[in-house]
C-alpha positions, 0 to 999 in steps of 0.5 A, a space after each residue: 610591522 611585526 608579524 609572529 612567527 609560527 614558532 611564536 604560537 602559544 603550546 597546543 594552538 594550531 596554526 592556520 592559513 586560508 589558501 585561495 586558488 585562482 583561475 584554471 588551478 581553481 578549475 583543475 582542483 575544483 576548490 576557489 578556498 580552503 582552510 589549512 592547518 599547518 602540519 608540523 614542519 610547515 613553517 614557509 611558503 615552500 613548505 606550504 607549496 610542498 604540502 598542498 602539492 602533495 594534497 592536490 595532483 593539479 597543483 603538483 603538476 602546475 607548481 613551476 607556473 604558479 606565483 605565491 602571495 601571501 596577504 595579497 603582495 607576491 612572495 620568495 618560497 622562504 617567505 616565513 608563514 604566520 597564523 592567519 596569513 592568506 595564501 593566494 595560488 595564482 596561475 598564468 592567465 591568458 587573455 585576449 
């Protein structure tokens, strides 16, 4: 399967991605989704990781617990980013 990569857009289209936030970051930023369009340099996990970091201080401070996946298998932080992707930030969970 190929899938585009963001500097594949058409002229003037926006790329964006649904970010889904798991357990206590959910709790900590106060949001379970949202939608994101990428600013322009966001081409990658790590620059996602780097730009919700600077949207939301909660994810910032949990950054190295986090694991990234984007639509739905866990990814490296040069993971390319493709419009439409689903990103899922999920925190160590803790259990009994």
């Amino acid at each position: 399967m190929v899938v585009p990569c963001l500097q594949d857009r058409p002229e003037g289209q926006t790329p964006r991605v649904r970010v889904l936030y798991f357990a206590g970051l959910r709790d900590a930023i106060g949001l379970a989704e949202e939608a994101i369009e990428l600013p322009p340099g966001v081409h990658t996990v790590a620059a996602l990781a780097e730009h919700l970091a600077m949207r939301h201080r909660a994810f910032a401070d949990r950054r190295s617990h986090v694991r990234i996946a984007r639509n739905e298998a866990f990814v490296v932080d040069d993971e390319p980013l493709a419009d439409g992707d689903v990103i899922a930030l999920i925190p160590p969970v803790a259990g009994g």
